[in-house]
C-alpha positions in Angstrom: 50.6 59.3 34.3 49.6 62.8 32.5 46.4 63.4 30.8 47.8 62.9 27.2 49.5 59.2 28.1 46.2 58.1 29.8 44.6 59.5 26.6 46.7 57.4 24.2 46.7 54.1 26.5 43.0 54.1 26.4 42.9 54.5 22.6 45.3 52.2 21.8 43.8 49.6 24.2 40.0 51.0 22.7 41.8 50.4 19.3 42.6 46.3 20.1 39.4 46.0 21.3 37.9 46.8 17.9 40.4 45.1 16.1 39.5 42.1 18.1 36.1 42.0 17.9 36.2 42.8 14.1 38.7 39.7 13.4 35.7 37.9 15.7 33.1 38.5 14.0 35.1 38.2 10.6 35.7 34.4 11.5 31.9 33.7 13.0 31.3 34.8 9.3 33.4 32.4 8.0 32.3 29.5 9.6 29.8 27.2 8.3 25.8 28.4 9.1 23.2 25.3 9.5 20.4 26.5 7.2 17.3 28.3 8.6 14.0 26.3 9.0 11.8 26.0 5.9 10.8 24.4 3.2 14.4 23.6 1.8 15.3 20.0 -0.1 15.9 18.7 -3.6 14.7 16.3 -6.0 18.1 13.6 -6.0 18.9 9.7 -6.8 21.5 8.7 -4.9 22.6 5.3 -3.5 22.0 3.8 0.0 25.1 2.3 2.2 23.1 -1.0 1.0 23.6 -0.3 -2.1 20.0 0.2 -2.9 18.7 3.6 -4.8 17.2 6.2 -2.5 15.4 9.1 -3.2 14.2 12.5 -2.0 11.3 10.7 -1.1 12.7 8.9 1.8 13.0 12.2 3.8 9.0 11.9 3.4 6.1 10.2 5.6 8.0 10.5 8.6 10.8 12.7 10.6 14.4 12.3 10.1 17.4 13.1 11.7 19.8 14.1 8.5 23.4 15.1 8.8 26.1 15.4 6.1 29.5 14.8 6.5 32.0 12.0 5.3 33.9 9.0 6.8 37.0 10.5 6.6 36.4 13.2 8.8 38.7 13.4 11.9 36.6 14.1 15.0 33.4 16.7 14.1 31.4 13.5 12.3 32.7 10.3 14.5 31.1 12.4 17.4 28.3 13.8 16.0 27.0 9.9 14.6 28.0 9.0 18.1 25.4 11.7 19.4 22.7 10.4 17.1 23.1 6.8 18.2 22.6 8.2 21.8 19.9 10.3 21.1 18.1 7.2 19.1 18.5 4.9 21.8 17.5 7.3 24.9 14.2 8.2 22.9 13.1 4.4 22.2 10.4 3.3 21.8 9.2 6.9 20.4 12.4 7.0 18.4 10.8 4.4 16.3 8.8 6.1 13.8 12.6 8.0 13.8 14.9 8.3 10.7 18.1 9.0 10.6 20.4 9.6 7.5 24.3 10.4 7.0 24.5 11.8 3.4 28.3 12.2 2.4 29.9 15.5 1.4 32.4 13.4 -0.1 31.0 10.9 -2.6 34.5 10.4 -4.5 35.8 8.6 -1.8 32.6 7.6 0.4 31.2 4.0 -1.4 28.0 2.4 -0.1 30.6 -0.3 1.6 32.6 2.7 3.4 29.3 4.0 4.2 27.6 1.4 5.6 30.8 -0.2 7.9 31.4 3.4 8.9 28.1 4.2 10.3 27.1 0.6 11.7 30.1 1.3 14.2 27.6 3.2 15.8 24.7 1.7 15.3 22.4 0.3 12.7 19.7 3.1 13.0 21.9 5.6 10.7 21.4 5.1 7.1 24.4 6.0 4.5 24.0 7.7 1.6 26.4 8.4 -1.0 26.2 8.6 -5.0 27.1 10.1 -7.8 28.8 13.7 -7.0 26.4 15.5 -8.9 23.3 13.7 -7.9 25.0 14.5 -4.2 25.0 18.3 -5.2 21.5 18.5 -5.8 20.9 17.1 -2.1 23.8 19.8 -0.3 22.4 22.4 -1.9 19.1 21.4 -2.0 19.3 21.6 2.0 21.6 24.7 1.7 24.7 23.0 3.4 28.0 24.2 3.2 31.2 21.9 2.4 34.3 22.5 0.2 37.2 20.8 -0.6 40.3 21.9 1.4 43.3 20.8 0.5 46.3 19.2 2.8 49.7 19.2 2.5 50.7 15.8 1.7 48.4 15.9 -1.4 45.1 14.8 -0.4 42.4 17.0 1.2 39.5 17.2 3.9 36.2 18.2 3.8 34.9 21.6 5.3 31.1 21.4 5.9 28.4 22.4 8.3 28.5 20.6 11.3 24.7 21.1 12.4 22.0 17.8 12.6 19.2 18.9 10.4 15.6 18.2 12.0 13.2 17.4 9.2 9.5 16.5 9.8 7.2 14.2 7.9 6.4 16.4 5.1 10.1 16.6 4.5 10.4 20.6 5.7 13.4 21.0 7.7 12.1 22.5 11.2 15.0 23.1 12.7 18.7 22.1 14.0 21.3 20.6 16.7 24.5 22.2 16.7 27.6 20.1 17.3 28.4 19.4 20.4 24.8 20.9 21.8 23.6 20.1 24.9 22.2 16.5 25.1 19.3 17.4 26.8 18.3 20.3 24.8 18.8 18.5 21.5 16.8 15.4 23.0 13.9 17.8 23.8 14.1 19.7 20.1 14.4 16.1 19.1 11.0 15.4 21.1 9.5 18.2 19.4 10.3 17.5 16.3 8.3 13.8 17.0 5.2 15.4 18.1 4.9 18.0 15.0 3.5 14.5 13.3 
């Protein structure tokens, strides 16, 4: 092969490179952040999967596990409430003084009822919350989540939100995250963390 071919193969290959790592970092851009620690949260009244009001104040006076997603979700929130339940039960008894909340990104459809059978399929530690939509508002971004409608092709639509486990300590400040799908072990020992920051 001559100089000049060698010279074009090598930019055309350096060219897809760059182009590859551009459409890359274009789509990690795209994709919904978990919020950075902080003081984040919102003043909200929303509606408990018992049906009872709830407040911003129940993210206070101890540490909670909070998450936000919706029942109709196809696999991200099944698994992640799964994870929770696992993680609650591997910590007891020091998971006691442990909340854990599943706010819904999609109130329209999401009623205390839904909320409540959904989530006791994995256990009874997760508390639903739902609401009015704008009351819900407040609380997404209050805590700086992400979700948007998307709409489907047969008319309906799904929700596109942040997939990350907020980590929020008794004072209500968030203090950090578990990604989907992290390491159990890690997010058991953030999780651990998180209990002794009492």
């Amino acid at each position: 092969m001559s100089n000049r071919r060698r010279f074009a193969a090598m930019t055309v290959a350096l060219a897809l490179i760059v182009g590859a790592g551009a459409i890359g970092y274009a789509t990690f851009l795209r994709m919904p952040q978990a919020p950075a620690a902080g003081s984040l949260g919102a003043v909200f009244t929303l509606t408990d999967d018992r049906g009872q009001p709830i407040t911003e104040k129940a993210l206070s006076g101890h540490p909670s596990l909070v998450y936000f997603g919706y029942t109709h979700c196809p696999d991200v929130c099944p698994t992640t409430l799964y994870d929770m339940a696992g993680w609650l039960k591997t910590l007891e008894p020091e998971a006691d003084r442990l909340r854990a909340y599943f706010f819904s990104v999609d109130p329209e459809r999401d009623t205390p009822e839904i909320m409540h059978s959904y989530s006791g399929n994995f256990t009874d530690r997760i508390t639903g919350i739902t609401g009015d939509p704008s009351e819900m508002q407040k609380a997404i971004k209050g805590w700086r989540i992400y979700a948007k409608k998307v709409p489907t092709p047969d008319g309906g639509y799904t929700m596109d939100h942040t997939a990350s486990v907020l980590l929020v300590d008794a004072g209500g400040n968030l203090r950090g995250t578990i990604a989907y799908q992290e390491n159990t072990d890690v997010a058991l020992r953030k999780i651990r963390n998180l209990l002794q920051q009492e």
